[in-house]
C-alpha positions in Angstrom: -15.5 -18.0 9.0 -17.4 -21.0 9.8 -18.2 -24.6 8.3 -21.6 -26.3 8.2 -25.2 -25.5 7.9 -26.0 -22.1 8.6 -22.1 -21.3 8.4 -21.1 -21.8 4.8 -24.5 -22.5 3.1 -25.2 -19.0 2.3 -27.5 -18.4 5.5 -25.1 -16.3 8.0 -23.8 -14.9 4.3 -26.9 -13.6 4.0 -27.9 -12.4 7.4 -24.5 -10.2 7.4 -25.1 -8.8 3.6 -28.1 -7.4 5.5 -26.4 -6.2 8.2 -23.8 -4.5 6.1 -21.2 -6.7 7.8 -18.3 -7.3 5.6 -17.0 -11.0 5.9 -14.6 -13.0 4.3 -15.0 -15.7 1.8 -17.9 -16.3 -0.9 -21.3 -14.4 -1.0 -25.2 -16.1 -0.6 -24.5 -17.7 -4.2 -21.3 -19.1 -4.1 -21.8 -20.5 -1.0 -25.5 -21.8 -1.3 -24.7 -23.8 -4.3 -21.3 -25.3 -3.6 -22.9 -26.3 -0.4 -25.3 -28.6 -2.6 -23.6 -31.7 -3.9 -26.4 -31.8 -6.9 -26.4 -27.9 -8.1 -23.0 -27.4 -8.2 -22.8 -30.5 -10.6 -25.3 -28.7 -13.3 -23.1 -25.5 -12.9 -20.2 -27.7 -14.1 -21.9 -29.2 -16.8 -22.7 -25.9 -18.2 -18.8 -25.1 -18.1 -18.1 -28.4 -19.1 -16.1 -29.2 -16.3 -15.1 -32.6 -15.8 -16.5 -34.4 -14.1 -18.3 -38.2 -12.4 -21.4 -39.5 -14.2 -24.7 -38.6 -11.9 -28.3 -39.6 -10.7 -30.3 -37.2 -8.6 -32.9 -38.5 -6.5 -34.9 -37.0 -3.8 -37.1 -38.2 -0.8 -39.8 -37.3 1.0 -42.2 -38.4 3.4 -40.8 -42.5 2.2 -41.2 -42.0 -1.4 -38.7 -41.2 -3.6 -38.9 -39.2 -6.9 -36.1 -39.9 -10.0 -34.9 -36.5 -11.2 -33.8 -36.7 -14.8 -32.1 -35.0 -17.4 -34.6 -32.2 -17.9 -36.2 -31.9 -14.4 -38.9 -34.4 -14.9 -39.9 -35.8 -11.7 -41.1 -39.7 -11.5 -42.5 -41.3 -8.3 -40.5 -44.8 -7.9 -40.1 -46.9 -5.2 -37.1 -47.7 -4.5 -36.3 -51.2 -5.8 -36.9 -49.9 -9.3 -34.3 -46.8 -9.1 -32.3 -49.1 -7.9 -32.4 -50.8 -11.4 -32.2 -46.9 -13.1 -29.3 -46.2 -11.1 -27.5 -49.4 -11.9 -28.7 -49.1 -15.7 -27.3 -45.3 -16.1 -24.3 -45.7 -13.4 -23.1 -49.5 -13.2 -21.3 -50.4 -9.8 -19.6 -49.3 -7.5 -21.0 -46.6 -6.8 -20.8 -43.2 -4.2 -24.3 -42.1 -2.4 -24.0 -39.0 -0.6 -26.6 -36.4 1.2 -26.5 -33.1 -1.3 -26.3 -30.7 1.3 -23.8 -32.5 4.2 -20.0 -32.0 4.7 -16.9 -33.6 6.3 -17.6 -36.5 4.3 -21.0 -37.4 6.3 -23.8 -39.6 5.1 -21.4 -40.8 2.5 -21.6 -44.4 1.9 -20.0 -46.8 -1.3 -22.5 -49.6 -2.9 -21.0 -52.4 -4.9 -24.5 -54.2 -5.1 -28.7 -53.4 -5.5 -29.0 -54.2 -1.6 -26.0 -52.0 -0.4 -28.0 -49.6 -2.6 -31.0 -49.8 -0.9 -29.5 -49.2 2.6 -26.9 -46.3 1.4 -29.9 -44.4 -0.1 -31.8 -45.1 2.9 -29.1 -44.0 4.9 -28.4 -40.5 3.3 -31.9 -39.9 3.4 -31.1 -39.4 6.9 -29.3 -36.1 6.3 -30.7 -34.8 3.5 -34.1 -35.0 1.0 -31.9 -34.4 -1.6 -29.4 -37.3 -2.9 -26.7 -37.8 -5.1 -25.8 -40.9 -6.6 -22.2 -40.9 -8.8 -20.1 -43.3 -10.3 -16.6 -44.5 -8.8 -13.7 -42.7 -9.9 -10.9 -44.8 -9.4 -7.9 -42.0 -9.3 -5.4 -40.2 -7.2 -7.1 -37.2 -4.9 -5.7 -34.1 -5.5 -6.4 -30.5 -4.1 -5.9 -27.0 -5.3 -6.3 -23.7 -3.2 -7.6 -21.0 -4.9 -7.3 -16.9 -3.4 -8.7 -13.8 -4.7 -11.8 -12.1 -6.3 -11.9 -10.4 -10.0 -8.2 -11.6 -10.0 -7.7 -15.1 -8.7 -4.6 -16.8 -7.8 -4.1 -20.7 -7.5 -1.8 -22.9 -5.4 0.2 -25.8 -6.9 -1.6 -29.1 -6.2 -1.4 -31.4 -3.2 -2.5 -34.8 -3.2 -4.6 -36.6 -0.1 -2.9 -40.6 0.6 -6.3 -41.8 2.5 -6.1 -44.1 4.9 -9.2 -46.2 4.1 -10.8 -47.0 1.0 -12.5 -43.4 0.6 -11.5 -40.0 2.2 -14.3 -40.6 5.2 -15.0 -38.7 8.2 -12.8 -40.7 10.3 -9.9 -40.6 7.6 -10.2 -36.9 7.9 -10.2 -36.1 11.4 -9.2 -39.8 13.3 -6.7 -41.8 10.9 -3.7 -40.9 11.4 -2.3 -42.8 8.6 -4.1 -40.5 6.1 -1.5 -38.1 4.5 -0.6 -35.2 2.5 1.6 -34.6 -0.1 2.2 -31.1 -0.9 3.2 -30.3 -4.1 1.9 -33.3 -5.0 4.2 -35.7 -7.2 2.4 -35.0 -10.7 4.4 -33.3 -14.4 3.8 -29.8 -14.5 1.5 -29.6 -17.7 -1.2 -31.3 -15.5 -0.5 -29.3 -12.8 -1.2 -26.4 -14.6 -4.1 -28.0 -16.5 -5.6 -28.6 -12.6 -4.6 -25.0 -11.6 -6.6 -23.6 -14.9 -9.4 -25.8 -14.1 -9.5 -24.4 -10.2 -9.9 -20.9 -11.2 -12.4 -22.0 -13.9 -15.0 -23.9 -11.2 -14.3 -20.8 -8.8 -15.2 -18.2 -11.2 -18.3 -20.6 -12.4 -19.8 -20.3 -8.9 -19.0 -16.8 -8.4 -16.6 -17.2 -5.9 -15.3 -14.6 -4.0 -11.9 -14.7 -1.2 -10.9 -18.4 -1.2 -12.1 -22.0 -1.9 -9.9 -25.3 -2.3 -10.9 -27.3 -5.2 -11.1 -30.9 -4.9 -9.8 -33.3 -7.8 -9.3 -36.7 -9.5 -6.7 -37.5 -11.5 -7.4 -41.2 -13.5 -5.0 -43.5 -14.7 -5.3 -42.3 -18.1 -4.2 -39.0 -16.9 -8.2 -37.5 -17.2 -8.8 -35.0 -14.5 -12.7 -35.0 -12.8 -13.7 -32.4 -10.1 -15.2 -33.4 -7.2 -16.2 -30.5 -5.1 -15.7 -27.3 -4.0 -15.5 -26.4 -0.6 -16.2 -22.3 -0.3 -15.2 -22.3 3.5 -12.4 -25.3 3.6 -10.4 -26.4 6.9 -8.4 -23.7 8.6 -6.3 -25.3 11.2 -2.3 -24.5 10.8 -2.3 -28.4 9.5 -5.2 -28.3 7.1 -5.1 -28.5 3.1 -5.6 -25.1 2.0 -3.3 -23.3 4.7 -0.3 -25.5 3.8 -0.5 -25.0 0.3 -0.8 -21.7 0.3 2.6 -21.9 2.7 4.3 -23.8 0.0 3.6 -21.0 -2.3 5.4 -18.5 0.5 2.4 -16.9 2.2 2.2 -18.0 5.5 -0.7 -18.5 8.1 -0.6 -14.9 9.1 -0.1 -13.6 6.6 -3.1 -15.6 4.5 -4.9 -14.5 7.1 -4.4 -10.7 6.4 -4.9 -11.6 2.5 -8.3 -12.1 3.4 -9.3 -9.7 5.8 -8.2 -7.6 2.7 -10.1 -8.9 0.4 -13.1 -9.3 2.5 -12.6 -5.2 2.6 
């Protein structure tokens, strides 16, 4: 198992379905489109999943090119899709690199100018660029486990520490917490767990995935993201939920060696 380019982007998936090396986790599919931010969102749509309103942009060579509904590319600079963006999306809004993890890249824009320098920014890390509209909403997590018959954890919520779950939330800020199970009625529980399974299945996942969430005010659950390859440490998300469900470290651990088999 491994995180990152090359490790969960369907590249070393690849490389050992050639081989003949059995591994665990998803195949080249699962793991080539979940690793990009702006194809995983289309698979939604088509299951009509839940989920943040969207722009797609991409750059290259310092121009940029507006993606829309139907794949029509438009050359723009980047004043005027500023003004698409804030037309289709409103503020604030999330900018992120399409194919990046651990939070990287990721940078909140209130304004045109913040805009400007977040798209700029990700453009750093990726061609490809996803702009979404703020969710303001509790962060919850689900683990999912299995292939043809999936299983899914109850849900655990993240407490960030900073105004977004960033890098240095993750890994640096203490402060940021867990809550596992999460303090949420067990109808939307449920609804969540359903809708874990649902994603997972959408991709084609195969062996594991934890399934990120937003719960709004209102009660409406959005996806986020799935992450085919999540955090593995003994104090990480999907580990520790899968202990409150009464299979421990090890013993996950043998689960999917199995179903890697």
């Amino acid at each position: 198992m491994l995180h990152g380019l090359y490790g969960e982007d369907g590249t070393i998936q690849g490389l050992l379905e050639l081989l003949k090396v059995k591994y665990v986790g998803c195949r080249v599919l699962a793991s080539s489109v979940c690793m990009d931010k702006v194809y995983t969102k289309i698979v939604f749509e088509k299951a009509k999943i839940p989920q943040a309103k969207y722009v797609y942009i991409k750059s290259k060579d310092s121009n940029f090119y507006y993606i829309d509904n139907e794949f029509n590319e438009s050359k723009l600079n980047l004043n005027e899709i500023t003004e698409r963006i804030e037309k289709v999306l409103g503020f604030p809004v999330f900018v992120k690199p399409s194919n990046s993890g651990s939070s990287v890249g990721i940078k909140k824009a209130v304004n045109k100018q913040e805009l400007f320098q977040a798209i700029m920014y990700a453009s750093q890390f990726d061609n490809k660029i996803l702009i979404e509209e703020e969710i303001i909403g509790r962060e919850v997590e689900c683990a999912v486990l299995g292939v043809d018959d999936v299983k899914a954890t109850c849900v655990g919520e993240i407490l960030p520490a900073e105004d977004f779950y960033t890098f240095d939330a993750k890994y640096k800020n203490a402060d940021s917490k867990v809550v596992i199970p999460a303090k949420i009625e067990k109808e939307k529980q449920e609804e969540i767990k359903k809708l874990a399974i649902k994603a997972f299945k959408a991709v084609d996942g195969k062996g594991l995935s934890r399934v990120d969430f937003f719960i709004k005010p209102d009660g409406k659950v959005y996806i986020n993201e799935i992450n085919t390859l999540p955090g593995f440490t003994k104090i990480s998300m999907y580990p520790k939920l899968w202990e409150s469900e009464g299979l421990n470290y090890s013993n996950l651990l043998d689960k999917l060696i199995e179903l890697a088999y």
